[in-house]
C-alpha positions as CSV (number, residue, x, y, z in Angstrom):
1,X,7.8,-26.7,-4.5
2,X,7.1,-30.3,-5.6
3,X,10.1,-30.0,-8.1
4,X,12.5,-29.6,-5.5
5,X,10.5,-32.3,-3.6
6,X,8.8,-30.5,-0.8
7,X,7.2,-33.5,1.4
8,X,6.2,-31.0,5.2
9,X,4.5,-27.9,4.6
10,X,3.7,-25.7,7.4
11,X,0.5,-23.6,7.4
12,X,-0.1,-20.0,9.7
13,X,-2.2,-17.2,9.7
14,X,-0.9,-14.1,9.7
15,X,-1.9,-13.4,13.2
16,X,-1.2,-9.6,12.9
17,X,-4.4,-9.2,10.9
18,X,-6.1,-9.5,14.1
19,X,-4.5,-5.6,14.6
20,X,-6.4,-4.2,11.8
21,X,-9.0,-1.3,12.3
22,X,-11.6,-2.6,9.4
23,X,-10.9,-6.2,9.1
24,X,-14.3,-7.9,10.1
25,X,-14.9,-9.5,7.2
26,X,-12.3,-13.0,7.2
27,X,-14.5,-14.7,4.8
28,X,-11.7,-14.4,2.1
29,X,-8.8,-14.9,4.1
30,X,-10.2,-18.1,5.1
31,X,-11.0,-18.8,2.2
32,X,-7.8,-18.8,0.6
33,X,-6.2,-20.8,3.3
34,X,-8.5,-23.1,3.1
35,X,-8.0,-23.4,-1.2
36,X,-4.1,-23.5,-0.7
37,X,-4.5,-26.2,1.8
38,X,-6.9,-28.5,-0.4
39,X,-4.5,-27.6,-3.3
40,X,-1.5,-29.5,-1.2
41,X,-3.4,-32.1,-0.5
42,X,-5.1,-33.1,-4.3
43,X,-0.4,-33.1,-4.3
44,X,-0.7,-35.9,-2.0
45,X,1.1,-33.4,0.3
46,X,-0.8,-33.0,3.7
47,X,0.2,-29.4,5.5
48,X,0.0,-28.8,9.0
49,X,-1.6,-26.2,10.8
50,X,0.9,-24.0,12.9
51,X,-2.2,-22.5,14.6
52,X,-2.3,-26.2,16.6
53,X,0.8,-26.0,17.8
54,X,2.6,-23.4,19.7
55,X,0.7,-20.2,18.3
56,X,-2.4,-21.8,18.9
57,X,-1.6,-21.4,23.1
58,X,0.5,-17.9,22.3
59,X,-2.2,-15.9,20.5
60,X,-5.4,-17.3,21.8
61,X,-7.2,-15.0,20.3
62,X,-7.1,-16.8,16.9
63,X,-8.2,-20.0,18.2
64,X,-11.6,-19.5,16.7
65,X,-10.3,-18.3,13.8
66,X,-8.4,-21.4,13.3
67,X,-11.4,-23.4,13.9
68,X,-13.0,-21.6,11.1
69,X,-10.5,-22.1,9.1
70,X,-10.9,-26.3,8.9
71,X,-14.7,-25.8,9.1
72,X,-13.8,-24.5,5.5
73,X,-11.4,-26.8,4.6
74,X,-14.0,-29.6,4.8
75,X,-16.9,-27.2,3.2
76,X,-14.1,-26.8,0.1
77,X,-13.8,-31.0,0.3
78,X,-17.1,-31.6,-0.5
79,X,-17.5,-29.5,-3.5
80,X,-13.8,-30.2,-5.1
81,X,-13.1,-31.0,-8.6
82,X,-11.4,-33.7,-10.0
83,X,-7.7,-32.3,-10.2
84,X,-5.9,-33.7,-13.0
85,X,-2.1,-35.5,-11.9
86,X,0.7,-32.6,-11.9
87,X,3.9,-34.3,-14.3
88,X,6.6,-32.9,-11.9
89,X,8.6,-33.4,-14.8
90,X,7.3,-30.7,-16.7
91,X,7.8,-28.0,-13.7
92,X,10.4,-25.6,-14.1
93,X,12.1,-23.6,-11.1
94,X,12.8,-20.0,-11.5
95,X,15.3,-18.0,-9.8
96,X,14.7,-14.2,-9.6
97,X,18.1,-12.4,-9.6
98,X,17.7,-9.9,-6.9
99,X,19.4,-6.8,-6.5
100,X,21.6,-6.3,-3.4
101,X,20.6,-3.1,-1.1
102,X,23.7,-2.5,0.9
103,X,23.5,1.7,1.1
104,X,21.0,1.7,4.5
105,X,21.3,3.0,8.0
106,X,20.5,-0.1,10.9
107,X,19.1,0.8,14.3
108,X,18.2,-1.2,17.2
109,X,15.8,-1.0,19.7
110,X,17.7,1.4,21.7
111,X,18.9,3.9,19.1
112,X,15.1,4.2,18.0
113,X,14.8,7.8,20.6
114,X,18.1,9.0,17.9
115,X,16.2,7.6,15.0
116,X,13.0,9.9,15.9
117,X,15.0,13.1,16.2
118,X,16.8,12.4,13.3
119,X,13.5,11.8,11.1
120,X,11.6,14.8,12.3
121,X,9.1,15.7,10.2
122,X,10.3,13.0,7.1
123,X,7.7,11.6,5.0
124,X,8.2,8.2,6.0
125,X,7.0,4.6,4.3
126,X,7.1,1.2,6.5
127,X,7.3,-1.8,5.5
128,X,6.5,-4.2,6.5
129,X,3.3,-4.3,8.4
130,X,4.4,-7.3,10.2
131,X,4.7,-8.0,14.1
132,X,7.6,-6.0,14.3
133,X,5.7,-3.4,12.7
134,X,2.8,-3.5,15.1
135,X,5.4,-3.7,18.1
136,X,7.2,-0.7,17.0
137,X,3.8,1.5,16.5
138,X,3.2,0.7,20.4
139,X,5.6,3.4,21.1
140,X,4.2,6.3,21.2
141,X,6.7,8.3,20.0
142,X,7.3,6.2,16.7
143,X,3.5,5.8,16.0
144,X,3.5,9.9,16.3
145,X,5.9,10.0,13.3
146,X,4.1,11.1,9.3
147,X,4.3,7.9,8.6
148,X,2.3,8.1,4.9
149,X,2.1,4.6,4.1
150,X,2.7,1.2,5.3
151,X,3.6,-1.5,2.7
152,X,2.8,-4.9,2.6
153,X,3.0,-7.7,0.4
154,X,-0.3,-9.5,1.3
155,X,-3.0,-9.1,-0.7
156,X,-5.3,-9.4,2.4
157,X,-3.5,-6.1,4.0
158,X,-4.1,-4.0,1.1
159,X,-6.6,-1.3,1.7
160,X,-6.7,-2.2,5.8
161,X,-5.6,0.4,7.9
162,X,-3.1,1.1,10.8
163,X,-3.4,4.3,13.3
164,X,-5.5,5.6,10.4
165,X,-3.0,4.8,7.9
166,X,-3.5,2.7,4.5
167,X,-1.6,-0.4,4.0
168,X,-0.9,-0.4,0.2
169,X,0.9,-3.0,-1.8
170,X,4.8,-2.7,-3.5
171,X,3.3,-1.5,-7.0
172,X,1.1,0.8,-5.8
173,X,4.2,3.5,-4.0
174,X,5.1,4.9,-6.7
175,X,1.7,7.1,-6.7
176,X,3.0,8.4,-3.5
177,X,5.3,11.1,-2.2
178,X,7.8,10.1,0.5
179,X,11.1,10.6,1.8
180,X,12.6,7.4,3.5
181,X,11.7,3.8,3.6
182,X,11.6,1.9,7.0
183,X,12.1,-1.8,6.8
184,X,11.2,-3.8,10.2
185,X,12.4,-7.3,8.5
186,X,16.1,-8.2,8.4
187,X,14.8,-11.3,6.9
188,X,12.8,-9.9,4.2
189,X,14.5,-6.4,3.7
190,X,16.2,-7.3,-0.1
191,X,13.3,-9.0,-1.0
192,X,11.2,-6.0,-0.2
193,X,13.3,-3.6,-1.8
194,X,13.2,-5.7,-5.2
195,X,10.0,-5.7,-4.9
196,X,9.7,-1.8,-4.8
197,X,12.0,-1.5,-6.7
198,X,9.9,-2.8,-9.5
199,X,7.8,-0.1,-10.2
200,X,9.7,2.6,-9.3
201,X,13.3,4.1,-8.9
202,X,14.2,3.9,-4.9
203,X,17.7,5.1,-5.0
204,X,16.7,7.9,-4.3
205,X,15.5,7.3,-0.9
206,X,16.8,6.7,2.2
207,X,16.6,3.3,3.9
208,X,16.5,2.3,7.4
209,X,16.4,-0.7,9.0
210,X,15.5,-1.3,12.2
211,X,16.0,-4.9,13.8
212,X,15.8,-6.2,17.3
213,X,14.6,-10.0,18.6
214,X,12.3,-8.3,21.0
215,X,10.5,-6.4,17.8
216,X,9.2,-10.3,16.5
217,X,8.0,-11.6,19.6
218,X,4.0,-11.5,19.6
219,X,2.7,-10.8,23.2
């Protein structure tokens, strides 16, 4: 990022942890915010907090957790190292070569009652376990699916659950026996499927993507 000469930096929780059935432990989720956003700032880069802006007013239920969050900031201020200069120079920018995934079905919001019937009783993964995710399992009739895993690629998902279901991360599918892969993120959907694809053959499977606006919107 500071070889390419990144100067605004935007910082956010992910606000869907607040969904999770075991997460009442935020100790190290705050702490890692807090790290990254010390980190910018030994850059002479100072980020700014999302949670102050719009989602601060939209999810208000993470108001306190955003409070938390600069309480730690400044308890991580007064015990930081000296940080030796980065030589920008010296940084070197990678580009992954990602695979293309074009063989998928897409559904919207409407053709999710086809979708059902067509799935049945198939093992299904999801990923990810994002908003859309979380608005998609508030239909009863998709949260009824055998839905055997959700995927994520947050660390601070892994192991958390959703209707009783693990989150696991990208490496860790190819332990487990499934049928077709349900993407909720347009966006992400061919970095996701790299991703998989990393540890284990998905050609094999069937992919669907479902993507709708409404899905994203947090209520």
């Amino acid at each position: 990022m500071l070889a390419i000469g990144i100067v605004n930096i935007w910082l956010l929780h992910d606000y869907s942890l607040s969904h999770f059935e075991n997460l009442d432990d935020k100790t190290a989720y705050l702490d890692a915010y807090a790290k990254l956003y010390n980190l910018f700032e030994d850059w002479s880069i100072t980020p700014s907090h999302f949670g102050d802006s719009a989602a601060g007013d939209v999810i208000p239920v993470m108001n306190a957790f955003q409070i938390k969050t600069k309480e730690k900031i400044e308890q991580l201020k007064t015990k930081k190292k000296s940080v030796k200069s980065v030589d920008v120079s010296k940084i070197v920018i990678y580009k992954n070569i990602l695979k293309k995934f074009n063989n998928y079905k897409t559904y919207g919001l409407k053709d999710v009652d086809s979708l059902l019937d067509e799935l049945n009783n198939s093992r299904v993964l999801v990923a990810p376990s994002g908003v859309a995710t979380l608005n998609l399992l508030s239909n009863v009739k998709f949260s009824k699916l055998n839905i055997i895993s959700f995927a994520d690629l947050s660390v601070s998902k892994h192991g958390q659950k959703l209707n009783g279901v693990e989150v696991r991360s990208y490496k860790d599918l190819k332990n487990i026996n499934f049928d077709k892969i349900i993407i909720t993120s347009e966006y992400f959907m061919n970095s996701i499927l790299n991703d998989m694809s990393d540890s284990f053959h998905i050609n094999d499977k069937e992919i669907i993507l479902i993507s709708d606006e409404p899905l994203n919107r947090r209520y």
